[in-house]
C-alpha positions as a Markdown table, in Angstrom:
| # | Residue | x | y | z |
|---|---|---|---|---|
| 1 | Unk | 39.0 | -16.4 | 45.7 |
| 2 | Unk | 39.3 | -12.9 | 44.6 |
| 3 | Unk | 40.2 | -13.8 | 41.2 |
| 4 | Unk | 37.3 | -15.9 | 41.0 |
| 5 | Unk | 34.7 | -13.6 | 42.0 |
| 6 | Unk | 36.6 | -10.7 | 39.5 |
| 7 | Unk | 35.8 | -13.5 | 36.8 |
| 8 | Unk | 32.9 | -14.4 | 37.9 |
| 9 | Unk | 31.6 | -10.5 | 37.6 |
| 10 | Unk | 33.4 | -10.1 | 34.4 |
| 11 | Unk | 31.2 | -12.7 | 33.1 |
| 12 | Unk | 28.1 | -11.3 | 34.3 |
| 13 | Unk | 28.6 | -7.8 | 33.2 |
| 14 | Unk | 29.3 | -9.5 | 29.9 |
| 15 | Unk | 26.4 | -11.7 | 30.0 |
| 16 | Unk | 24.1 | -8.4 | 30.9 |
| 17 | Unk | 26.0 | -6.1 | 28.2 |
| 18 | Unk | 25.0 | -9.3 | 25.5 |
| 19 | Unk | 21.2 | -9.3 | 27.1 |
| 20 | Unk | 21.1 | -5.3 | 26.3 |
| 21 | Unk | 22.3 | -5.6 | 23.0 |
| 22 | Unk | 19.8 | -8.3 | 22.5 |
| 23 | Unk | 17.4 | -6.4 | 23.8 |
| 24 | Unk | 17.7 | -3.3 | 22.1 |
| 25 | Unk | 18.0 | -5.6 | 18.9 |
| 26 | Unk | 14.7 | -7.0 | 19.7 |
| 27 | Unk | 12.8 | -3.4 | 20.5 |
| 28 | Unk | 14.3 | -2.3 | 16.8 |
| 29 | Unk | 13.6 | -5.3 | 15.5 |
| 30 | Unk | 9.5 | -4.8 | 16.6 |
| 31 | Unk | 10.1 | -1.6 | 15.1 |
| 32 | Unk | 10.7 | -2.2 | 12.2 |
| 33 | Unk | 8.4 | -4.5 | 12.0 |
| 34 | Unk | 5.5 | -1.8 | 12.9 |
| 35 | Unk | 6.8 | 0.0 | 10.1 |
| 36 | Unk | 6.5 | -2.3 | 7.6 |
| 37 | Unk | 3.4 | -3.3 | 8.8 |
| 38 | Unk | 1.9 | 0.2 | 8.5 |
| 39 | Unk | 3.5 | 0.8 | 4.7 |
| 40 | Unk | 2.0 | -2.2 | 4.1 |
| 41 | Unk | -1.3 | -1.3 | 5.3 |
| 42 | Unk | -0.8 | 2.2 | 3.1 |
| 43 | Unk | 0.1 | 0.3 | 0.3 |
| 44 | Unk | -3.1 | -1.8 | 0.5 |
| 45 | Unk | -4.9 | 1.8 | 1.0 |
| 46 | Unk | -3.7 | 3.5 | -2.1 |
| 47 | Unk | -4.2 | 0.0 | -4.4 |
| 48 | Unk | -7.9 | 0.1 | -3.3 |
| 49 | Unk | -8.1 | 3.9 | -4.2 |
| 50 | Unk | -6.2 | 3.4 | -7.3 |
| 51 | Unk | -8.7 | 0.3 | -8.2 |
| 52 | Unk | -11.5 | 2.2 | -7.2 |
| 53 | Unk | -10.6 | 5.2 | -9.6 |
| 54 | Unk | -9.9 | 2.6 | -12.6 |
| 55 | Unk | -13.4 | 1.3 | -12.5 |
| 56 | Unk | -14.9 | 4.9 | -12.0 |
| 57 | Unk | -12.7 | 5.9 | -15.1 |
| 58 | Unk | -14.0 | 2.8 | -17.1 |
| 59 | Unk | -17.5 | 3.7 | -16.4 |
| 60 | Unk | -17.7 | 7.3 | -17.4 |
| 61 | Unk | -15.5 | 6.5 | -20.4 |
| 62 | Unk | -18.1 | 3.9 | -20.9 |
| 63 | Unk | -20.8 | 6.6 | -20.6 |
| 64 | Unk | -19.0 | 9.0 | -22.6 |
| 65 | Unk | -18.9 | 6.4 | -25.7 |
| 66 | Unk | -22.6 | 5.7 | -25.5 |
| 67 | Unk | -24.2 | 9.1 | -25.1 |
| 68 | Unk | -21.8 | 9.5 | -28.3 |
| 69 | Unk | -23.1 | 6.9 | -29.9 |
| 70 | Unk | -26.5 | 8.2 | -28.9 |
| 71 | Unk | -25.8 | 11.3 | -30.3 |
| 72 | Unk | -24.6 | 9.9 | -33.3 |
| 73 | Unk | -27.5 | 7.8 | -34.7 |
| 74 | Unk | -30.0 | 10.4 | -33.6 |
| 75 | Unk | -27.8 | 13.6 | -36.3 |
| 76 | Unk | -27.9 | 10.0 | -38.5 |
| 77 | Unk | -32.2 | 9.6 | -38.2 |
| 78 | Unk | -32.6 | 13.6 | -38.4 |
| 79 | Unk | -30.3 | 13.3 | -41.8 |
| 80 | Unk | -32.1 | 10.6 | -42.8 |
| 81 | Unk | -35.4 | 12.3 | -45.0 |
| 82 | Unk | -33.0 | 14.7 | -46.5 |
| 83 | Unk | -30.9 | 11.9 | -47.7 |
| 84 | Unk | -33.6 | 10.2 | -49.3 |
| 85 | Unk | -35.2 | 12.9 | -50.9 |
């Protein structure tokens, strides 16, 4: 019976050893998984910003080209009478 109970403890130290390793396989596993959650997340973050800075961009560029244009037709209108003298 000796044998048996030697086997039988081999068996559960391997059993517990394979239950650690799953274990600590499972903790990196979660993470990991928090990691790529939170570059995620940043990711998300710095689109919105970059979005956000585009459409600012666009509108001042948008600005920029009508107080130009503005600016334009009113030298055009001052011009205008000594043109057509």
């Amino acid at each position: 019976t000796k044998g048996k109970g030697t086997t039988l403890d081999q068996f559960k130290s391997s059993m517990k050893d394979q239950l650690d390793g799953f274990n600590k396989e499972t903790h990196n596993m979660k993470i990991t998984t928090s990691m790529l959650n939170h570059e995620r997340y940043n990711t998300k973050i710095k689109f919105h910003m970059h979005e956000r800075e585009i459409s600012h961009l666009e509108a001042e560029c948008i600005q920029v080209c009508t107080e130009a244009d503005e600016q334009h037709w009113h030298e055009l209108e001052m011009k205008k009478p000594e043109i057509e003298l």
